[in-house]
C-alpha positions as CSV (number, residue, x, y, z in Angstrom):
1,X,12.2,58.4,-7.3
2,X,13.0,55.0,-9.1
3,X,13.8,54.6,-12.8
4,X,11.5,55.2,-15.3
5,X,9.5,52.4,-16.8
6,X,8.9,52.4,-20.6
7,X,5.1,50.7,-21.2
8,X,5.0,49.1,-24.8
9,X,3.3,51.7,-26.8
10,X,6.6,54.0,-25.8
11,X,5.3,56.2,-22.8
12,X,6.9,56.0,-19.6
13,X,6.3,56.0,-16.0
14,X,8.3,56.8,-12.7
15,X,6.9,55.6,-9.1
16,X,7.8,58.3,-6.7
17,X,8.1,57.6,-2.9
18,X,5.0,58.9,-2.0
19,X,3.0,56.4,-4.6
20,X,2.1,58.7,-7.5
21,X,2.1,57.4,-10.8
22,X,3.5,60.0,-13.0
23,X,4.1,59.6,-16.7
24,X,7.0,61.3,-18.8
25,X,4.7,64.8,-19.8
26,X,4.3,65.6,-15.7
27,X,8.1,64.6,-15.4
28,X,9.0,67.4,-17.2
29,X,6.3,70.2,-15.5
30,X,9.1,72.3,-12.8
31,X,7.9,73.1,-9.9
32,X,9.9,76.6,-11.1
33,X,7.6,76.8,-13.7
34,X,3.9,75.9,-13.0
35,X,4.3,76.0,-9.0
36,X,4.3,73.5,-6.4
37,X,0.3,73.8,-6.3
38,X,-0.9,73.5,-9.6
39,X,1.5,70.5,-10.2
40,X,-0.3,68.6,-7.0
41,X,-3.4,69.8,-9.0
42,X,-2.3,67.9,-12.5
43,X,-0.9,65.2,-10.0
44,X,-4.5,64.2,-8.0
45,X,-6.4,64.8,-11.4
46,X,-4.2,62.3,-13.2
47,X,-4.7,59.9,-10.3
48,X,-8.7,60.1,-10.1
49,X,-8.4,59.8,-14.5
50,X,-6.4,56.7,-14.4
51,X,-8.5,55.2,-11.4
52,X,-5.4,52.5,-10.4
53,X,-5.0,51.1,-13.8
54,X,-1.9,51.2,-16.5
55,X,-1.1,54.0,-18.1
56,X,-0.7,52.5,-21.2
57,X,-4.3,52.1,-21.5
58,X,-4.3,48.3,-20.9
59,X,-6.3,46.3,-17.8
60,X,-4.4,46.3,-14.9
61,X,-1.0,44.2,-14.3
62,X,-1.8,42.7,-10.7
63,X,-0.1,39.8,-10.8
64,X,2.8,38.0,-12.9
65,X,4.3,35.1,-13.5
66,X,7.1,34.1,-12.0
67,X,8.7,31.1,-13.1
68,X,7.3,27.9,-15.1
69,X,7.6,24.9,-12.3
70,X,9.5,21.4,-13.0
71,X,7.9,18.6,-12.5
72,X,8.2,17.7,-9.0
73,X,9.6,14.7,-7.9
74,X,7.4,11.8,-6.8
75,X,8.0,7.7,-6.5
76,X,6.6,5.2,-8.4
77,X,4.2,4.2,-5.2
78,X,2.8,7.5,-5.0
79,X,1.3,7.7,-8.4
80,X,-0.4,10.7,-10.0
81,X,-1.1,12.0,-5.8
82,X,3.0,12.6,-6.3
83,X,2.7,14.7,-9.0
84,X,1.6,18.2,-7.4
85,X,2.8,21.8,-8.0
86,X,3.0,23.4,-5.2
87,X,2.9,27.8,-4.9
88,X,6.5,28.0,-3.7
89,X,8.9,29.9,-5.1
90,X,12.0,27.5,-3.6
91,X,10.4,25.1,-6.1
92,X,13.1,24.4,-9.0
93,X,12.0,26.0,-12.5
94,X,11.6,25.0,-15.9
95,X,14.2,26.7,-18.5
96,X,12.6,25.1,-21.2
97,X,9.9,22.5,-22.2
98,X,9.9,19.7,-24.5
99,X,6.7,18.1,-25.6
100,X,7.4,14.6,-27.5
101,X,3.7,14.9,-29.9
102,X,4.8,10.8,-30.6
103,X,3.0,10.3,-26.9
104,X,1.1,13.5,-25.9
105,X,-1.2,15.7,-27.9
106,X,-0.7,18.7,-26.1
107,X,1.7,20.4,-23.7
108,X,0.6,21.6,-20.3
109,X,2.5,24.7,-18.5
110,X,2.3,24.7,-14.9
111,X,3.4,28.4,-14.1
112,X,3.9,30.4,-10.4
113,X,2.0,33.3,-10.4
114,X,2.7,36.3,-7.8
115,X,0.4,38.5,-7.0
116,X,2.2,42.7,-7.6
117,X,-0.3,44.4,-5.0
118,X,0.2,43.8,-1.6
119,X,-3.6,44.8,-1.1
120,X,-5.1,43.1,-3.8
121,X,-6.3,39.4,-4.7
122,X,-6.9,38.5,-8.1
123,X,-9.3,35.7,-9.5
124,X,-7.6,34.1,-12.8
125,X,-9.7,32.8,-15.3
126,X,-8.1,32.2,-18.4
127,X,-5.2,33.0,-20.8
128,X,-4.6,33.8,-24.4
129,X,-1.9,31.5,-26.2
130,X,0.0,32.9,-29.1
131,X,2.9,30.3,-30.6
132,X,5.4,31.4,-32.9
133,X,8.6,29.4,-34.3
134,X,10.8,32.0,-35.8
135,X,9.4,34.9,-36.7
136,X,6.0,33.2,-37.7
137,X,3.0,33.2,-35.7
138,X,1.9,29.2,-36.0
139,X,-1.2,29.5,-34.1
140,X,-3.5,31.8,-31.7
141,X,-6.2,30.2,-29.0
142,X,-7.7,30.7,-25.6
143,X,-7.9,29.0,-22.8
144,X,-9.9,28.3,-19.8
145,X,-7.8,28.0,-16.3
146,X,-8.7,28.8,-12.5
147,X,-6.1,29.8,-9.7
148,X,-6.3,32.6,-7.0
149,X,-4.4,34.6,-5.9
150,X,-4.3,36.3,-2.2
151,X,-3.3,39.7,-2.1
152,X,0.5,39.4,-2.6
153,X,0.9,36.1,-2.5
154,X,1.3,33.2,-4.7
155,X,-0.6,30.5,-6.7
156,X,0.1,27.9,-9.4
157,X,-2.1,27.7,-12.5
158,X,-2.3,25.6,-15.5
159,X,-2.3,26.7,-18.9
160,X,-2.6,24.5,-22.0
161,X,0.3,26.1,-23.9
162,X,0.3,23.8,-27.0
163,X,-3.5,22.5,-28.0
164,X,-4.0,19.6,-29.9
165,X,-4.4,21.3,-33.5
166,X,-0.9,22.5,-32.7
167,X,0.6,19.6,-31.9
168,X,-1.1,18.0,-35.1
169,X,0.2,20.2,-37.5
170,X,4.0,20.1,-35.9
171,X,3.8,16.6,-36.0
172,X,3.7,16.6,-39.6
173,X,7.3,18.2,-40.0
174,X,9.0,15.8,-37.6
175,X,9.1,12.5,-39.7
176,X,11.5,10.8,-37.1
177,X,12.5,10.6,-33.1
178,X,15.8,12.7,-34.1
179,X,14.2,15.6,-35.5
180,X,12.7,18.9,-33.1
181,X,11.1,22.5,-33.9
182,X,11.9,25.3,-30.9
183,X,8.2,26.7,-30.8
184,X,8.1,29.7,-28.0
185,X,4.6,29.8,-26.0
186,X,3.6,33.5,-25.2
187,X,1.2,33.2,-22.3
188,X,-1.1,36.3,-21.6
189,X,-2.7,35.4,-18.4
190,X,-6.6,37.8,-17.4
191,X,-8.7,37.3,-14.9
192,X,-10.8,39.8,-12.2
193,X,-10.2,41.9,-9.1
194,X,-12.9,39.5,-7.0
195,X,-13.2,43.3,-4.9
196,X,-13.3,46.1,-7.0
197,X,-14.7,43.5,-10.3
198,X,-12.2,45.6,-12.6
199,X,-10.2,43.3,-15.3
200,X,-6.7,42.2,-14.8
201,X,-4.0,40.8,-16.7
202,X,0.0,39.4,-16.5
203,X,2.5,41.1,-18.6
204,X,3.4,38.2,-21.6
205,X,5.1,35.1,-20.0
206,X,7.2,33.6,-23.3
207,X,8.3,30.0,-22.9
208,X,10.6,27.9,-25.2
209,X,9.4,24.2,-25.8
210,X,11.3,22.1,-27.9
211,X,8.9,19.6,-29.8
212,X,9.8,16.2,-31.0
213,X,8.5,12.7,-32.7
214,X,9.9,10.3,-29.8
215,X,12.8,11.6,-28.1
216,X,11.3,10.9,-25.2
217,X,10.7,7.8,-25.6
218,X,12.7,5.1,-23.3
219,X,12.9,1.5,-24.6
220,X,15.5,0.8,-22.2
221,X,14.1,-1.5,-19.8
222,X,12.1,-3.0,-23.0
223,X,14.4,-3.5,-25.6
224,X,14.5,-7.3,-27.0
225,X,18.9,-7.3,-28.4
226,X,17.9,-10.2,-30.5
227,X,15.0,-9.0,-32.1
228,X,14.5,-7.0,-35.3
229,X,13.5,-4.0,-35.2
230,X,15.9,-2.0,-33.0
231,X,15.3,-0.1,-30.7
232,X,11.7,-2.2,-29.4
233,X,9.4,-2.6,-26.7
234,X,9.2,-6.2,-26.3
235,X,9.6,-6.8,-22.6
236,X,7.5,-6.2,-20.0
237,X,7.8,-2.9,-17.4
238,X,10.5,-4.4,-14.1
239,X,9.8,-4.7,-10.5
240,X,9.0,-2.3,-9.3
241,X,8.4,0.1,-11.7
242,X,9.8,3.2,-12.6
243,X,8.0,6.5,-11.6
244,X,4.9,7.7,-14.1
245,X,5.7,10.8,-15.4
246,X,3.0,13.6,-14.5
247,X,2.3,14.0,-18.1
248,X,2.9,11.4,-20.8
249,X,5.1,13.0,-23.6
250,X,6.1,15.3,-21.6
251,X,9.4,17.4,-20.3
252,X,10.4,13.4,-18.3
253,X,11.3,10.5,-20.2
254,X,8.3,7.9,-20.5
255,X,9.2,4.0,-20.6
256,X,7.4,2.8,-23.9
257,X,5.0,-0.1,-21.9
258,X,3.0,2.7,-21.1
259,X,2.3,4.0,-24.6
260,X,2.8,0.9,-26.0
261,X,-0.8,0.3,-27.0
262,X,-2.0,3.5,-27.9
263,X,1.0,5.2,-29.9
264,X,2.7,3.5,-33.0
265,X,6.0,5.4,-31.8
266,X,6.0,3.5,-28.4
267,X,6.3,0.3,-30.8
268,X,8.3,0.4,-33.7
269,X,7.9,-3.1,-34.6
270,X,4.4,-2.3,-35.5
271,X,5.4,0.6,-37.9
């Protein structure tokens, strides 16, 4: 029998050999006591009650995620076709984000799901975003997303896990490229059993991103010495270029010719 596993309104539940899902009040009926039969009674009737889903009274966990993905490496020749996140758990992860809200208005996770039911697909169709920095809840959304997942297997999907109002109303407490807020992204993942039409969701995936006003920002292939003021984006991109990142603003440094014209942080001379 393994361990017991505690769900998060404090019951518990063991997975014996055989499969049965037994929670910590049949644990403790003996055999001694009740008899081997009427326990195999309380056993098959908790089994046709719960009807395959959690015991804690929640939709089904039938998949989670497994890691949030890096962005892959890609050449400046191959463009935006370079930038794909590929289902493969070999793929390097992400520790922790950082969205620079100078360049990008929001910050897009690109997580590896795995499917926890070797007999079972799941259909995912959104995700429910709460962000906290501290012990304060900054902002709740939804979001819409589609990935599927074969029966065991694994699939990427992308989740909007800071939204523009968010990345608004950060941006007004970072008044320069030096200063960050830690903001932690708890991503609750739903979707549907495509077979049995029964709702399913991923246990809480929560995922640090550091947030910024131009840290990511590289004038160093642009900066004019002689010029005033310092650092600047006076030259023009080299030849060849460097690599786009796959999202402006964030996680990979972006050279400031390519915000230049949209963002006043990609040009300080115009601030």
């Amino acid at each position: 029998m393994t361990a017991a596993k505690s769900f998060s309104n404090g019951s518990l539940m063991q997975l014996p050999s055989d499969g049965v899902i037994m929670n910590d009040t049949l644990r403790t009926l003996r055999p001694s006591f009740l008899g081997a039969s009427l326990v195999a009674v309380v056993v098959a009737s908790a089994l046709v009650a719960c009807g395959g889903q959690n015991l804690d009274g929640g939709a089904r966990h039938a998949f989670f995620v497994r890691d949030a993905l890096a962005p892959p490496s890609h050449s400046s020749a191959a463009g935006p076709a370079g930038c794909v996140y590929a289902p493969d758990p070999a793929i390097p992860g992400l520790l922790q984000g950082r969205l620079d809200v100078g360049v990008a208005d929001s910050y897009q996770l690109n997580l590896l799901l795995q499917g926890s039911d070797p007999s079972t697909a799941t259909s995912v169709t959104g995700a429910h975003v709460t962000l906290t920095a501290g012990d304060m809840t900054i902002r709740e959304f939804d979001v819409v997303t589609s990935s599927f997942i074969e029966a065991g297997k694994n699939s990427v999907a992308g989740v909007t896990a800071i939204d523009a109002p968010a990345a608004q109303a950060l941006l007004a407490g970072l008044p320069n490229r030096l200063a960050s807020e830690l903001v932690i992204a708890n991503v609750e993942l739903r979707g549907r059993d495509p077979a049995g039409g029964s709702d399913v969701t991923s246990p809480v995936f929560s995922f640090p991103i550091s947030v910024c006003n131009g840290c990511l920002i590289d004038f160093s292939n642009a900066n004019d010495d002689t010029a005033l003021p310092q650092p600047n984006c006076r030259k023009p991109l080299p030849t060849p270029p460097p690599a786009t990142p796959c999202f402006l603003g964030q996680d990979e440094a972006v050279p400031c010719q390519l915000c230049v014209a949209t963002r006043p942080a990609c040009d300080p001379a115009s601030q």
